[in-house]
C-alpha positions in Angstrom: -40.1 23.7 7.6 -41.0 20.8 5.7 -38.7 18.1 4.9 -39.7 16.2 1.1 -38.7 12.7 1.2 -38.2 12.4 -2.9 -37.0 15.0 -5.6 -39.7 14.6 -8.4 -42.5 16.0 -5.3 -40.1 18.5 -4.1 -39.3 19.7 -8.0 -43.3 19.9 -8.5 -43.9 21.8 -5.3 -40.7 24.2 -5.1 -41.9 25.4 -8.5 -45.7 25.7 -8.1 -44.2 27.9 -4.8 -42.6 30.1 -7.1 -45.1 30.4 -9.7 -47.7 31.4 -7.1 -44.9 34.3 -5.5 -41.9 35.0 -7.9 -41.2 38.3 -6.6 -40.9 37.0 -2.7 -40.0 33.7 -3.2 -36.3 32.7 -2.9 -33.9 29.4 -2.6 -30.5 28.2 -1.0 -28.6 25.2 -1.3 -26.2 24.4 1.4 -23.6 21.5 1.6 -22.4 20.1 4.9 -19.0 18.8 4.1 -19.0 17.1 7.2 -22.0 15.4 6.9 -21.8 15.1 3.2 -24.8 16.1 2.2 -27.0 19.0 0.3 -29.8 20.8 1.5 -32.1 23.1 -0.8 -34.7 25.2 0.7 -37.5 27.1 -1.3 -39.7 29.4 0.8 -42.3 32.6 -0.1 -41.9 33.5 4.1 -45.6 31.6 4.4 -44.0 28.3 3.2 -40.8 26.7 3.2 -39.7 23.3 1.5 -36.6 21.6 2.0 -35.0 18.8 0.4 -32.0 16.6 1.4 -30.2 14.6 -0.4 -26.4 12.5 -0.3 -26.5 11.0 -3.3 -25.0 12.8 -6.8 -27.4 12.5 -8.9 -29.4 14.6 -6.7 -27.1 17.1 -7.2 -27.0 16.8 -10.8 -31.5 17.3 -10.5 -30.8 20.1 -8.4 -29.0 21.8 -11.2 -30.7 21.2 -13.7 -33.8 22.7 -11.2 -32.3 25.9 -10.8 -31.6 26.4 -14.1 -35.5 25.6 -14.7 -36.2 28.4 -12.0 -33.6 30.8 -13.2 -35.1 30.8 -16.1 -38.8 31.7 -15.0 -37.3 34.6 -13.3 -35.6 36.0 -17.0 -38.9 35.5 -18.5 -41.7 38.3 -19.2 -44.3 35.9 -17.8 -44.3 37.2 -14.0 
């Protein structure tokens, strides 16, 4: 598993991941209230990303990436 240290490189290649393999590819996000922070993971089971993040912002990108992906999946493209 492969940590991304910024969000504009994990945004470009979570997506290409799920362009390559919509129908296996899946996400999570998780939130460690403890620790305060988010985690989003991307993986097609050959590859898995993962992006950390504290700040809200973040959170706010992370948003508006789902969205982005959720609306590949409702698309007649795959």
């Amino acid at each position: 598993m492969t940590f991304i240290p910024n969000w504009e490189e994990f945004e470009k290649s979570a997506e290409m991941l799920y362009l390559r393999d919509p129908i296996n590819t899946r996400y999570s996000i998780k939130y460690s209230h403890s620790k305060g922070v988010f985690v989003v993971k991307i993986t097609d089971n050959k590859k898995c990303l993962q992006y950390k993040t504290e700040v809200q912002q973040d959170v706010r990108k992370m948003d508006k990436f789902v969205s982005n992906l959720i609306r590949h999946m409702a698309s007649n493209d795959n």
